[in-house]
C-alpha positions in Angstrom: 0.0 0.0 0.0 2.5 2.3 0.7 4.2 1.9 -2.5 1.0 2.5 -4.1 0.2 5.4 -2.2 4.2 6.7 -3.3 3.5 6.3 -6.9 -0.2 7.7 -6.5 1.6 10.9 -4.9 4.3 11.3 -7.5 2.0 10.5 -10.4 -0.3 13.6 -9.1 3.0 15.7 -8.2 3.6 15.4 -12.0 0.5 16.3 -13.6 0.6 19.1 -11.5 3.9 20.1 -12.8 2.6 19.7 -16.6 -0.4 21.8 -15.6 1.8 24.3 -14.6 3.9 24.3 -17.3 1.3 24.6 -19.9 -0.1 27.7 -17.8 3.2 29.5 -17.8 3.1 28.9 -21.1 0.1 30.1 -22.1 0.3 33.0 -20.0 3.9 33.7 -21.5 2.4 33.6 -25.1 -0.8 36.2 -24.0 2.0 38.4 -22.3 4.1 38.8 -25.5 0.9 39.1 -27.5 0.0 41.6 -25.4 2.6 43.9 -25.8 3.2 43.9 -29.5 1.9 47.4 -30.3 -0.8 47.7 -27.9 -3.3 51.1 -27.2 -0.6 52.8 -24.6 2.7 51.6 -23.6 2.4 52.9 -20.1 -1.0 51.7 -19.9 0.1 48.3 -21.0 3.3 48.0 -18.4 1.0 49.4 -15.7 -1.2 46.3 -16.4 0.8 43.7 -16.7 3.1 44.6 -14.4 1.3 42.3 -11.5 1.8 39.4 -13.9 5.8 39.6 -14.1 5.8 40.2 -10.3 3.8 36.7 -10.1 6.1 35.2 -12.6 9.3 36.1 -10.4 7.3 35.3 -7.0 6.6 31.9 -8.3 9.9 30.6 -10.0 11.6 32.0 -6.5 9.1 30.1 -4.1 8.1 26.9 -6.2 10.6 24.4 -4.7 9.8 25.2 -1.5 6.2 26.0 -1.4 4.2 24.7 -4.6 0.4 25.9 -4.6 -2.0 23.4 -5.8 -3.4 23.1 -9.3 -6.4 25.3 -8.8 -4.8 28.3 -7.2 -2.2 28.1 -10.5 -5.3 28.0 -12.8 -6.6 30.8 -10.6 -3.6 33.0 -11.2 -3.0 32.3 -14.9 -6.8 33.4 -15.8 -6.1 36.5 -14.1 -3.3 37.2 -15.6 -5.2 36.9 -19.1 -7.4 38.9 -18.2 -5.0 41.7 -17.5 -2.7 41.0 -20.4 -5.5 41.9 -22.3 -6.9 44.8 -20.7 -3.1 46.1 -21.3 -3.1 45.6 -24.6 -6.0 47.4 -25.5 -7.2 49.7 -22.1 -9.9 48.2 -20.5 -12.2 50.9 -22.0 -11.3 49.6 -25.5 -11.2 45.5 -25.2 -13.1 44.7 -28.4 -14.9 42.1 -26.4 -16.3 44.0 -24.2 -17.4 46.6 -27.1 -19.2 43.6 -29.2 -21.1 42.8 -25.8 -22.3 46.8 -25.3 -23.3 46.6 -28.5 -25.1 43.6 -28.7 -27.0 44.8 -25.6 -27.0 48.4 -26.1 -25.0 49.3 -23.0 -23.5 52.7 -22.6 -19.9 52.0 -21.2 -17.5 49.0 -22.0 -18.0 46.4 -19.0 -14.6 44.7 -19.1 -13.2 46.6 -16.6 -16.1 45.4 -14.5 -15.1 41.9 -15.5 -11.7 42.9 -14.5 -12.3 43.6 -10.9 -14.7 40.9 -10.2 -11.7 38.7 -11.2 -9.7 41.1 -9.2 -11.8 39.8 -5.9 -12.3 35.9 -7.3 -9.3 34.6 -8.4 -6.8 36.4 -5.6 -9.6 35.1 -3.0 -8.5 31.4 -3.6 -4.5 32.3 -3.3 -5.4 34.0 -0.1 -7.2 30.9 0.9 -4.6 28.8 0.1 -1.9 30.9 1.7 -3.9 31.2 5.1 -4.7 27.0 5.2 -1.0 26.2 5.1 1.0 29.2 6.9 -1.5 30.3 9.5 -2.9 28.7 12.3 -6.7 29.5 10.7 -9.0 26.9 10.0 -12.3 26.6 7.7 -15.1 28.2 8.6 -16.6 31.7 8.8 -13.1 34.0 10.2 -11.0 32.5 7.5 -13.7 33.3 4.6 -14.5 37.0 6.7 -10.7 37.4 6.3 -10.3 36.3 2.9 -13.0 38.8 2.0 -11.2 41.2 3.8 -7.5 40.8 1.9 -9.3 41.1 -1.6 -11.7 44.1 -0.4 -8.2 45.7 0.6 -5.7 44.9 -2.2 -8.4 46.1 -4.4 -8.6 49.8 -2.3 -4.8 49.5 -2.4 -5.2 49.0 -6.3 -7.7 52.0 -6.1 -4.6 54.4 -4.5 -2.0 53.2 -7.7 -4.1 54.2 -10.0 -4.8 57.7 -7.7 -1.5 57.9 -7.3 -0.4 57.4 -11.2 -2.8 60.1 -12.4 -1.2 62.6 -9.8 2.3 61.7 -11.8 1.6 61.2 -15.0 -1.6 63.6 -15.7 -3.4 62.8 -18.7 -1.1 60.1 -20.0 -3.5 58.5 -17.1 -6.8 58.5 -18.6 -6.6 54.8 -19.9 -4.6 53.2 -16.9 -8.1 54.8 -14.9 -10.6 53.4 -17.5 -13.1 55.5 -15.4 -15.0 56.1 -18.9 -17.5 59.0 -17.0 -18.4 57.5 -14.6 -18.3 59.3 -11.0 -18.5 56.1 -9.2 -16.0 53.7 -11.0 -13.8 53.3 -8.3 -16.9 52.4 -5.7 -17.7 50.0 -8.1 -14.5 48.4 -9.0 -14.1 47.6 -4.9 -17.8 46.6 -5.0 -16.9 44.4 -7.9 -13.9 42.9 -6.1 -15.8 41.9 -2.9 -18.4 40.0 -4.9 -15.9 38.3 -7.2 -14.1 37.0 -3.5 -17.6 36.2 -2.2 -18.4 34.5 -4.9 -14.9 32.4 -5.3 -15.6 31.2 -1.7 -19.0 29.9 -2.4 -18.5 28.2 -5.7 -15.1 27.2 -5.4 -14.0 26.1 -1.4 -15.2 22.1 -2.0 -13.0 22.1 -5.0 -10.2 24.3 -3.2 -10.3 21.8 -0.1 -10.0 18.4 -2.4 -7.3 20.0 -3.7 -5.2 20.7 -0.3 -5.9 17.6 0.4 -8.3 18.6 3.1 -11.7 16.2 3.5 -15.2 18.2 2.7 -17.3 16.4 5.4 -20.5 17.5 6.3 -19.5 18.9 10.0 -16.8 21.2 8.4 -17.3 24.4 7.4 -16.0 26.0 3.8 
């Protein structure tokens, strides 16, 4: 048995490391996509500048401390998602045009999009993070905190961008993505709370067979 469970455990260390191999890939193709001529050059390193401070984070720490296959899928579809709101400003993203049209909206909703994943995807990290360095366990502090980390990275987010419009001035406009709207930056927070709400809810059962951890019906997500 416990050669079975030996080759069980390498078998799943491995397709982990493929997985996350194919993401850094992917991820490394978007990025250089991204920034063959995009909208703004500042705009664009402003944006994906998160993503080359996870890919340096990561190679430093993987020997050490590996995160599990979902918080890597969780970090590479963020990282998408800003790779291509670099590329073109969040205001601009085609896709986000096609669906304003198609539904007659006044404003391009990407940026919305954006923050949600903002709150979802760093919600799961944080999880993770919490499970295995602190000594908090599942239930309702460790999702109150969670919350908490994504409600403030995305106010810290809020004071860059302040920040980057007092130095740069205009050159600002599409780094803000504001498009008119008085309350964009109440909404982009709003956003990211939901989005780390909502990655609790839907995603803790999965997050937990992933760590390993057993989903029984006394346990708390």
């Amino acid at each position: 048995m416990n050669e079975i469970s030996k080759t069980s455990g390498r078998f799943a260390i491995d397709r982990r490391s493929r997985l996350v191999l194919a993401l850094a890939l992917i991820v490394a193709v978007v990025l250089i996509w991204s920034g063959i001529r995009p909208y703004d050059r500042l705009t664009w390193f402003l944006e994906i500048a998160p993503v080359l401070v996870a890919y340096v984070v990561l190679g430093a720490t993987w020997r050490r401390f590996p995160l599990t296959w979902l918080a890597c899928l969780c970090i590479a579809l963020h990282a998408i998602i800003l790779c291509v709101g670099g590329k073109y400003t969040y205001a601009l993203v085609p896709i986000g045009n096609w669906v304003s049209e198609a539904l007659n909206l006044s404003r391009n909703h990407y940026d919305r999009l954006g923050h949600i994943a903002q709150g979802f995807f760093p919600a799961i990290l944080g999880r993770e993070l919490l499970l295995r360095t602190s000594p908090l366990r599942r239930g309702k502090w460790l999702s109150f905190i969670v919350v908490a980390v994504c409600l403030g990275i995305s106010a810290f987010y809020e004071l860059i961008e302040w920040w980057v419009a007092l130095i740069s001035g205009e050159a600002a406009d599409a780094f803000l993505g504001t498009q008119g709207d008085v309350w964009d930056t109440q909404w982009d927070m709003f956003l990211a709370m939901c989005g780390a709400i909502a990655a609790l809810l839907l995603l803790s059962k999965v997050h937990n067979r992933a760590l390993g951890i057993r989903n029984d019906v006394a346990a708390m997500n």
